[in-house]
Structure formats: structure tokens, C-alpha cells
N, C-alpha and C positions, 0 to 999 in steps of 0.2 A: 796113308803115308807109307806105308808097307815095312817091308822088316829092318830098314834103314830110313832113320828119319832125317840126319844127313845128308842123304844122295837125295831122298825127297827134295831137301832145300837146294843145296846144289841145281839141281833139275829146272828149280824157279816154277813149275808150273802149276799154280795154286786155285785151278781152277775147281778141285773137289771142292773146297773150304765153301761152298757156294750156300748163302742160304744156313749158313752156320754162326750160333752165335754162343757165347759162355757168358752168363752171369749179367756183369755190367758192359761186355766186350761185344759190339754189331759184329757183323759180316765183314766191313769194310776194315774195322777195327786190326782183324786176324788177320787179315791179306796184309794186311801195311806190316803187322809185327813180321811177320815171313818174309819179307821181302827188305825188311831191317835185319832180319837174320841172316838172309841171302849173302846182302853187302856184308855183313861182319865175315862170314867164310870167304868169299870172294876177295876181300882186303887185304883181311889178317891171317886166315888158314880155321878161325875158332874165335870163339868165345874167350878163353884162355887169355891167348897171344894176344888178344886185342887187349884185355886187362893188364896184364906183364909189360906191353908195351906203354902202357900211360900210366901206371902206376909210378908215383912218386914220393910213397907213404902216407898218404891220405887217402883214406878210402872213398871221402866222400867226392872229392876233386876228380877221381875217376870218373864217376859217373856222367860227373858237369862236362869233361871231357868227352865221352862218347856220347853223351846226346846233342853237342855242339860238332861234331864230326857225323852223324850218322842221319839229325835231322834238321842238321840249321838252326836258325834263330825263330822260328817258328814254334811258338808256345802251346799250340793246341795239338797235337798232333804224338797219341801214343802216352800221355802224362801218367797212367795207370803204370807201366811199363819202367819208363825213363822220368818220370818226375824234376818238373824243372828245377834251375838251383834255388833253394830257400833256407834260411840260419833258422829256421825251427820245424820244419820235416823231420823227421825220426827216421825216416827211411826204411820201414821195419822191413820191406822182401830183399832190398838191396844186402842189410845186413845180413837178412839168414841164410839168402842164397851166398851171399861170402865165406858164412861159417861152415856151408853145406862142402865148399867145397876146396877150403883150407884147413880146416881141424878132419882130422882123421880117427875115428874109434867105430862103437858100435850103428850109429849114428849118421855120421857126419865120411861125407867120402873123401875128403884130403884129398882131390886130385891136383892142387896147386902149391907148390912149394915155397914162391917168390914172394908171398903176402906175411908176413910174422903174426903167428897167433897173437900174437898181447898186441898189435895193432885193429885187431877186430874189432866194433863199437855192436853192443848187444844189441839181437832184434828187438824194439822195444813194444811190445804189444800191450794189449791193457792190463793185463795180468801182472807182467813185470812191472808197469808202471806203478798200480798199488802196491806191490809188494815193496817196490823202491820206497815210497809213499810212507807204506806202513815200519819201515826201520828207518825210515829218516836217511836216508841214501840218498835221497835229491828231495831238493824245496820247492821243483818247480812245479807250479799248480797244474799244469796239462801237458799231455805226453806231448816231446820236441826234441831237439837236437841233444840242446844242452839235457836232459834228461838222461839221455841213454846215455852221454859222455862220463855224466855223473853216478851214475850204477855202475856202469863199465869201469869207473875208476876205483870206485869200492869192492867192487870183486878181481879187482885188479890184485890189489893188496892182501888176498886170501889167495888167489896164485897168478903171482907178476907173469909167468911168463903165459899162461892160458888162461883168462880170465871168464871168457863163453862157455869152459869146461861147464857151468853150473846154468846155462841156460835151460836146456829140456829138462833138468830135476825141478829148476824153480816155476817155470811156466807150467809144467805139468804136475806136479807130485804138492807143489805150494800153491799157486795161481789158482789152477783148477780144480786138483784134486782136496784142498783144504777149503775153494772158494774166500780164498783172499778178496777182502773187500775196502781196502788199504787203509783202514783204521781197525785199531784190538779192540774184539769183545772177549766176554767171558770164551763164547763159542767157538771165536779162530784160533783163542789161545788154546782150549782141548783139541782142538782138528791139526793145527801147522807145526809139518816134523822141525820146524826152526826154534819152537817155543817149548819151553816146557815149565807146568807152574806143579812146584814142588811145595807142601807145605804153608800154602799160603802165597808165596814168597814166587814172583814170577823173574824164572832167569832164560837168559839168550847166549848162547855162544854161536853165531848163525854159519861163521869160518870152521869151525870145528864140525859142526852137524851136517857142512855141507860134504865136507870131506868123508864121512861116515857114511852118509846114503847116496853121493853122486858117484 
């Protein structure tokens, strides 16, 4: 791609990619996503300007919008990517690439201003899910829409106006690093900085403790 992978795209001519593949992603897979990136510079100037211009306050409604704009009503085509519209997808890359690039700290690059942080819905991966799981944050049996709505809206209320502030502390430092298994044992309650058993006597303030280590 060389030192601009922009003017790459620009350029259109994707014939390196030949014979390339990542993970669950063929050859033909890559070609098509780049030449879906193509059109989005070619349209809109970016990535960005395409999301700012169909943004409506719905994050999710975006997406529905640019895969109805960029590949038709054709359901097979790039679903990895652009995932069709469904009311129980969780959408977890849509969400984190959103946070990647509207919360700004050490973390996260804030290159978009037009999105309101307390409109972000958490990427919700399994780690989040149990941990939602295990404080009773959401009821629903298997990570979904309504799931991450429902975390998102409890950590809303720890801070309304950036509520994703606490996702990389909780994915990593709780999810993984305490191995959250979305029900308490003796052993998550010694290992997760959310819990702490004093005396016998096990207490939680999870808003306060998040604010302490995130």
C-alpha cells in the first residue's frame, strides 16, 4: 500500500491484494472491502463525512444506511464488515470503531465531533457481557442489542454524559484480567477490583471503584 494508504485507495488498483487472505476474509473478500472504501472516498471525501452525513442520532441506523447506499439490498456480500440490519446483533466492531473514534484520551482518537459521547452503545464482547451478567445490568440470556443498550444505560448513570469512559478498564482489568465468568465465586470475588469482601460481609460500590481505577 505504500506510505499513504489513502492514495492507495484513491488509485483503485488492488491488484497486490492478490492471493491474500486474513483470518475468515478470502481474497475476493479484501478486493470488495477496498473498492467499498474506494466509493466511500470517491462519494463522501472519507469515512467521517459519510457517517456525519447520515447520522441522525442513532448509531445503529447508520450503519443500516450505509450498507443500503454502498451495497444494495444484497445480503451476502461483506456481512463481516457491514452486518445486515438485525434488533439482536450487538454490533460489537461498529460500536468500538465508533468509540475509537469519538471519545478522545489516552486510548481512544476523538477524531469525530458530530457523534455525543452518552450516545455511544458499548462494544459489547463476552467479557462485558458477563460482567453485565454478573451485577445484574442486563437479564438478557445472550449477548444482543438489547444487552449492550442495557449496560450502556447503567453506566450511563455512573457518567450520563460518557458512559464508554469505563469500557477498556472493564474488558480488560475486570473481564480479562480478574477472568470474569458472569456469576460470583469465592475466587472472582478475591480477584475483581469492582468487589471487595470485607469481614465476611461482601460489598460493591462498582460507580465509585470505577471512577478510582479508570
Amino acid at each position: 500500500m505504500g506510505p499513504s494508504p489513502s492514495e492507495f485507495i484513491v488509485q483503485g488498483d488492488f491488484a497486490a491484494f492478490e492471493g491474500l487472505y486474513y483470518r475468515f476474509q478470502k481474497n475476493e473478500d479484501i478486493v470488495d472491502l477496498f473498492g467499498v472504501l474506494k466509493r466511500i472516498v470517491d462519494r463522501y471525501g472519507g469515512i467521517g463525512p459519510m457517517v456525519q452525513r447520515f447520522y441522525q442520532g442513532d448509531v445503529r441506523a447508520v450503519l443500516w444506511r450505509v450498507r443500503r447506499e454502498l451495497l444494495g439490498e444484497d445480503g451476502k456480500r461483506l456481512t463481516f464488515f457491514f452486518p445486515k440490519p438485525s434488533r439482536a446483533n450487538p454490533l460489537k466492531r461498529w460500536n468500538l470503531y465508533l468509540r475509537w473514534m469519538v471519545r478522545k484520551d489516552e486510548i481512544d482518537a476523538g477524531f469525530w465531533d458530530f457523534v455525543p459521547r452518552d450516545r455511544l452503545i458499548i462494544p459489547l464482547d463476552t467479557h462485558i457481557f458477563k460482567i453485565g451478567r454478573c451485577f445484574g445490568w442486563t437479564k438478557q440470556g445472550s449477548p444482543s442489542w438489547k444487552a449492550a443498550c442495557d449496560i450502556t444505560e447503567v453506566l450511563r448513570g455512573f457518567s450520563p454524559e460518557d458512559p464508554l469512559k469505563y469500557d477498556f478498564f472493564l474488558c480488560h482489568k475486570v473481564g480479562i484480567g480478574a477472568g470474569c465468568r458472569g456469576a460470583r465465586t469465592p475466587e472472582c470475588i478475591r480477584n475483581c477490583m469492582l468487589l471487595m469482601d470485607l469481614e465476611g460481609e461482601e460489598k460493591a460500590n462498582a460507580g465509585q471503584r470505577m471512577e478510582n481505577v479508570s
